[in-house]
PyMOL commands that place a pseudoatom at each C-alpha (Angstrom):
pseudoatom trace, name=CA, resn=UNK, resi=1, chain=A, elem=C, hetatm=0, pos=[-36.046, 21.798, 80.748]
pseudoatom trace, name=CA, resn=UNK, resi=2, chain=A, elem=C, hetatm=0, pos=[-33.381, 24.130, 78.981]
pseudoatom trace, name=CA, resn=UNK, resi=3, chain=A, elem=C, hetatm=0, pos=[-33.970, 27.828, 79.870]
pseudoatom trace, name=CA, resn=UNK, resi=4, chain=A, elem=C, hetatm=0, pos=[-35.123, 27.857, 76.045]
pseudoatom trace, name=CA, resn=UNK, resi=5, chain=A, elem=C, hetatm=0, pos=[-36.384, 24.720, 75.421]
pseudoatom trace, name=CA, resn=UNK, resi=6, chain=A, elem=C, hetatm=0, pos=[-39.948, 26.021, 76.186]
pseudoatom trace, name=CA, resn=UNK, resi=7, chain=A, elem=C, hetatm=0, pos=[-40.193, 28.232, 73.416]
pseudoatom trace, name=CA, resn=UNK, resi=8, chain=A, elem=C, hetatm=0, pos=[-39.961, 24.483, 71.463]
pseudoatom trace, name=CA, resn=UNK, resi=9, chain=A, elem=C, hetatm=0, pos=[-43.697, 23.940, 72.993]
pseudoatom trace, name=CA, resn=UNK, resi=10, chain=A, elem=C, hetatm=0, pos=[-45.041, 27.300, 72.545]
pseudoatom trace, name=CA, resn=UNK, resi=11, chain=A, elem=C, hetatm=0, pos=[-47.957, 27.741, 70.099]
pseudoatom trace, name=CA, resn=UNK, resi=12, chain=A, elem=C, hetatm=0, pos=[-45.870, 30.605, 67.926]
pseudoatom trace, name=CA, resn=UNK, resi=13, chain=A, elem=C, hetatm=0, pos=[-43.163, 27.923, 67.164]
pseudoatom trace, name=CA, resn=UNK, resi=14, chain=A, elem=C, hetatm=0, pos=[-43.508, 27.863, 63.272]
pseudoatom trace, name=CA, resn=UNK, resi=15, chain=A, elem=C, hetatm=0, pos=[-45.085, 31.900, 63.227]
pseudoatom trace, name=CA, resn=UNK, resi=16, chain=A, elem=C, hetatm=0, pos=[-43.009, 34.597, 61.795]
pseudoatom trace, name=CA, resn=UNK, resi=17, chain=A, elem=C, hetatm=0, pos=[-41.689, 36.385, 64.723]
pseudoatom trace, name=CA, resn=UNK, resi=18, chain=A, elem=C, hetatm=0, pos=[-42.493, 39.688, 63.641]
pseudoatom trace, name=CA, resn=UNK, resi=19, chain=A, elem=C, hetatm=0, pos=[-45.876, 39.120, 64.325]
pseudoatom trace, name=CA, resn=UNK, resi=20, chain=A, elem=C, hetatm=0, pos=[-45.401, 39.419, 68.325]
pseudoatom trace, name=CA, resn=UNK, resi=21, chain=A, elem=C, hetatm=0, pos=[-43.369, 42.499, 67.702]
pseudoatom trace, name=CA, resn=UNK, resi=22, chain=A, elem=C, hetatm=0, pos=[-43.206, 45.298, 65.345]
pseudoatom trace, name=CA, resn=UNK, resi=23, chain=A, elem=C, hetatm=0, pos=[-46.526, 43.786, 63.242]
pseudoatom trace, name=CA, resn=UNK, resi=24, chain=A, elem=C, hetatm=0, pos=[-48.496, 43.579, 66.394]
pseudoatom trace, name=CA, resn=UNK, resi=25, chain=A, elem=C, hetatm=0, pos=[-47.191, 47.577, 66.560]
pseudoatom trace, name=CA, resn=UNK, resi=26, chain=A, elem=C, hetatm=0, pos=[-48.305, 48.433, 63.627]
pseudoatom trace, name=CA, resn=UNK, resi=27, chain=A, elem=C, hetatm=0, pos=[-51.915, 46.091, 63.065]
pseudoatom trace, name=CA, resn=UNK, resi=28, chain=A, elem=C, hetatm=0, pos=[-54.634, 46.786, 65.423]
pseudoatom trace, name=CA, resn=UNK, resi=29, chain=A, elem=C, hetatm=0, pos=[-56.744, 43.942, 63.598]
pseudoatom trace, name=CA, resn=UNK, resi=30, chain=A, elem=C, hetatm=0, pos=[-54.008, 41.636, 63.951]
pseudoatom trace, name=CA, resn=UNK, resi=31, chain=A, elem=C, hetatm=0, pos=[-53.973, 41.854, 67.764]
pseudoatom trace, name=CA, resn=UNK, resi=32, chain=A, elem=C, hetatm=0, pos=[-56.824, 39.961, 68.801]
pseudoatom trace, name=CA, resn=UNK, resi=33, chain=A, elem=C, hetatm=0, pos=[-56.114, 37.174, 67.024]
pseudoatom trace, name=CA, resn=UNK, resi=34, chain=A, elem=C, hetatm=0, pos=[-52.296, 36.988, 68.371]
pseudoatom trace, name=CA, resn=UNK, resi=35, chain=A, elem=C, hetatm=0, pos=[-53.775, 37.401, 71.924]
pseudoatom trace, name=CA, resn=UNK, resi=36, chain=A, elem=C, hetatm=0, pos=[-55.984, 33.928, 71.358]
pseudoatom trace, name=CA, resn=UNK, resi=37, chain=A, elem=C, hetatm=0, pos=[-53.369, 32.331, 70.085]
pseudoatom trace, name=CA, resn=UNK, resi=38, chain=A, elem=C, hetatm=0, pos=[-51.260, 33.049, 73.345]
pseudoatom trace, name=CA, resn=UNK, resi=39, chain=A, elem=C, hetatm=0, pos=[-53.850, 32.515, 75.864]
pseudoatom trace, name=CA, resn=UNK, resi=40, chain=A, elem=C, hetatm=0, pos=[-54.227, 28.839, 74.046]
pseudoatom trace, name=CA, resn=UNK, resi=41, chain=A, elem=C, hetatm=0, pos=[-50.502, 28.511, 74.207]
pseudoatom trace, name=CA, resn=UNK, resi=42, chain=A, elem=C, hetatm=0, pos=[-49.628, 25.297, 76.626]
pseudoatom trace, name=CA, resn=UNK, resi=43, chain=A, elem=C, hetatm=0, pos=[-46.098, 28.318, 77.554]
pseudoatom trace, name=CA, resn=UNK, resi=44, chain=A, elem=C, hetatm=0, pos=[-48.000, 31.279, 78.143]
pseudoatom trace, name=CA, resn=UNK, resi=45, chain=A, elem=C, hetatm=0, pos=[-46.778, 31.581, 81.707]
pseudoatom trace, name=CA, resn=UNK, resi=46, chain=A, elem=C, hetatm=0, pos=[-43.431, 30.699, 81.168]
pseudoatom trace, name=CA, resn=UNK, resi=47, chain=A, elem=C, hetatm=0, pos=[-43.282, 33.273, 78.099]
pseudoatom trace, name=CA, resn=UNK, resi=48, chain=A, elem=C, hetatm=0, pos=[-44.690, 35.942, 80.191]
pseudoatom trace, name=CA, resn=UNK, resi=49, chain=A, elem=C, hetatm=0, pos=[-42.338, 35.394, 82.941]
pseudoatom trace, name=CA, resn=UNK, resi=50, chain=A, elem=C, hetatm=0, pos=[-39.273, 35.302, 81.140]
pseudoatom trace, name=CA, resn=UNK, resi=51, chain=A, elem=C, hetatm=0, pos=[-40.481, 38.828, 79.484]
pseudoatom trace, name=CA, resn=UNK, resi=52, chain=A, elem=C, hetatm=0, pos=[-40.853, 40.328, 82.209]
pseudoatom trace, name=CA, resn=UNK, resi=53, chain=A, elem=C, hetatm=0, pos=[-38.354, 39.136, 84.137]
pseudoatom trace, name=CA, resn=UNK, resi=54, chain=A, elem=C, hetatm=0, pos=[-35.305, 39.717, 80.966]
pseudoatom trace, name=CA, resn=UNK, resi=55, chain=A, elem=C, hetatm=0, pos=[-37.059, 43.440, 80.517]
pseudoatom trace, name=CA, resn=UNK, resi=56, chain=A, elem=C, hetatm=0, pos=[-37.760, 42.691, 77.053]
pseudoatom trace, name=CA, resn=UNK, resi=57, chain=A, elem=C, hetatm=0, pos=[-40.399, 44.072, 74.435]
pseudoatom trace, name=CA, resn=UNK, resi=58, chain=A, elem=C, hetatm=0, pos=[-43.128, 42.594, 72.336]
pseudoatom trace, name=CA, resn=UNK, resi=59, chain=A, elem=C, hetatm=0, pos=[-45.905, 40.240, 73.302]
pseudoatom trace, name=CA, resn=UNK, resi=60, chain=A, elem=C, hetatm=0, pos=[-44.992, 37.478, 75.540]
pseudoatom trace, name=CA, resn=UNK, resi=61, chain=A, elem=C, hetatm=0, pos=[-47.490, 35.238, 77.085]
pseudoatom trace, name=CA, resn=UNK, resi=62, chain=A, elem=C, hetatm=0, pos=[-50.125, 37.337, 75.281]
pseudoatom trace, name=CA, resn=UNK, resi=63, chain=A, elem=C, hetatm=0, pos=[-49.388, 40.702, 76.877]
pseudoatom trace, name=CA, resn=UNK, resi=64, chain=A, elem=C, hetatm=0, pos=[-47.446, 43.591, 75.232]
pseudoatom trace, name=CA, resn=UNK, resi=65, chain=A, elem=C, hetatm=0, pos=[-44.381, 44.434, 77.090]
pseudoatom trace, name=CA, resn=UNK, resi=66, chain=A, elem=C, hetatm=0, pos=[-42.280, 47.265, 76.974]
pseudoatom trace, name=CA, resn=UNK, resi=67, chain=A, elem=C, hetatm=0, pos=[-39.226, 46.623, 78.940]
pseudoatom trace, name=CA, resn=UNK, resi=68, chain=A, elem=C, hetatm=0, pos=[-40.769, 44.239, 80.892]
pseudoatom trace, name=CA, resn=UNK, resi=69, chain=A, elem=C, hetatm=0, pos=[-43.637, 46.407, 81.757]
pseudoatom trace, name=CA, resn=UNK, resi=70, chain=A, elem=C, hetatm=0, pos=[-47.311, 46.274, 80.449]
pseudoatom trace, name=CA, resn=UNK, resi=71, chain=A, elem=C, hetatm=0, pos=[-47.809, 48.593, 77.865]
pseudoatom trace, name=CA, resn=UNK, resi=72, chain=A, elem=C, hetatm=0, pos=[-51.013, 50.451, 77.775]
pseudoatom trace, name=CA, resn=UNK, resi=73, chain=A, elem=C, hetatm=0, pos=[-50.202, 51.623, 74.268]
pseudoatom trace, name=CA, resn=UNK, resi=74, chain=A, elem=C, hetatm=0, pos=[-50.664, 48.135, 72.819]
pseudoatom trace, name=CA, resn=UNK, resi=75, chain=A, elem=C, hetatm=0, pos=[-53.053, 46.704, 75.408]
pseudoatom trace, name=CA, resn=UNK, resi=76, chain=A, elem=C, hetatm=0, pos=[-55.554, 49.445, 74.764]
pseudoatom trace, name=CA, resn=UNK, resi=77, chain=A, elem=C, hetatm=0, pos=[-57.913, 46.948, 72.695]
pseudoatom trace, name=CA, resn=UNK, resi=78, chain=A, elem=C, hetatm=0, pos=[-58.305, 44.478, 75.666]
pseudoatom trace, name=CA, resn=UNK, resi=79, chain=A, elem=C, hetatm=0, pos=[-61.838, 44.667, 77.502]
pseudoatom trace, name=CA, resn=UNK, resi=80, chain=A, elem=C, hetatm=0, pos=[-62.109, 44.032, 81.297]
pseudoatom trace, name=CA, resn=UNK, resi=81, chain=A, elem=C, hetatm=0, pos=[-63.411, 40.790, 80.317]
pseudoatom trace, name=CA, resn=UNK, resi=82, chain=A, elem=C, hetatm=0, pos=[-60.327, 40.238, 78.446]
pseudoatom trace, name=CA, resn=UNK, resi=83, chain=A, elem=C, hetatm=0, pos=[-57.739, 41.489, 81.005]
pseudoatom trace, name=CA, resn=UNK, resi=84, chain=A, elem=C, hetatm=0, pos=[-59.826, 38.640, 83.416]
pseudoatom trace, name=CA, resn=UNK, resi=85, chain=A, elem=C, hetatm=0, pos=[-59.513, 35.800, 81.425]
pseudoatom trace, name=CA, resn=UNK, resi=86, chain=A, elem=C, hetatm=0, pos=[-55.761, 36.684, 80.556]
pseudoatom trace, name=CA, resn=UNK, resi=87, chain=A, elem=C, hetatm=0, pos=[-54.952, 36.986, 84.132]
pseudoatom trace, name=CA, resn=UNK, resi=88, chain=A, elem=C, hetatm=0, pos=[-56.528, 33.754, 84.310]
pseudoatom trace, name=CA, resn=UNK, resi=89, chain=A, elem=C, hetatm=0, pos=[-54.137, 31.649, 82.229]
pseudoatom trace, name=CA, resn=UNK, resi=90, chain=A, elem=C, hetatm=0, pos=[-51.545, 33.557, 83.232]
pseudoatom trace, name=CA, resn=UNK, resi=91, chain=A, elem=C, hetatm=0, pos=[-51.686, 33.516, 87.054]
pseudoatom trace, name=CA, resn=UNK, resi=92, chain=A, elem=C, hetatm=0, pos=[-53.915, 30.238, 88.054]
pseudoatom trace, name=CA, resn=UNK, resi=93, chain=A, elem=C, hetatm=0, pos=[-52.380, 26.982, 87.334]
pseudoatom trace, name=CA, resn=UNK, resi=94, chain=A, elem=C, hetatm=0, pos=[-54.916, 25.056, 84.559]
pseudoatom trace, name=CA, resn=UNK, resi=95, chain=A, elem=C, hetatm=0, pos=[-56.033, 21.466, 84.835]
pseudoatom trace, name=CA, resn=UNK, resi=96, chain=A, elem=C, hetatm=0, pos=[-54.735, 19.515, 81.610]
for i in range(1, 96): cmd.bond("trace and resi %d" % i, "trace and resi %d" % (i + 1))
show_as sticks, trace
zoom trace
């Protein structure tokens, strides 16, 4: 696979981008939503990786990055419950 041929597969494909960055920012009701739609994406590890790994900012594999660092700013909604099941999909490899 292409270094960015992933993002093809990912579950934000056809979603305005803005919505993983500055609109995720500014919309606490929006984040919950964006979050299920990551941890349901088929690339969520692959996303997260390359976000942390490139230093970048946004949400990527359903976390909020700030130069490729958790933010607590904009992870502040997520329970314990929800920090467990994204650490889940994120770190355990899922049956398909």
């Amino acid at each position: 696979m292409d270094k960015n041929e992933w993002k093809d597969s990912g579950s934000c494909r056809d979603y305005d981008t803005n919505l993983f960055f500055d609109k995720y920012e500014e919309n606490e009701k929006l984040r919950p939503a964006i979050d299920k739609l990551c941890a349901e994406c088929p690339m969520a590890r692959q996303c997260f990786a390359v976000g942390v790994s490139q230093k970048e900012w946004g949400v990527w594999g359903g976390i909020y990055i700030e130069n490729g660092k958790i933010s607590r700013e904009f992870n502040k909604h997520r329970t314990k419950a929800d920090w467990g099941k994204t650490w889940s999909y994120l770190t355990i490899e899922q049956e398909k």
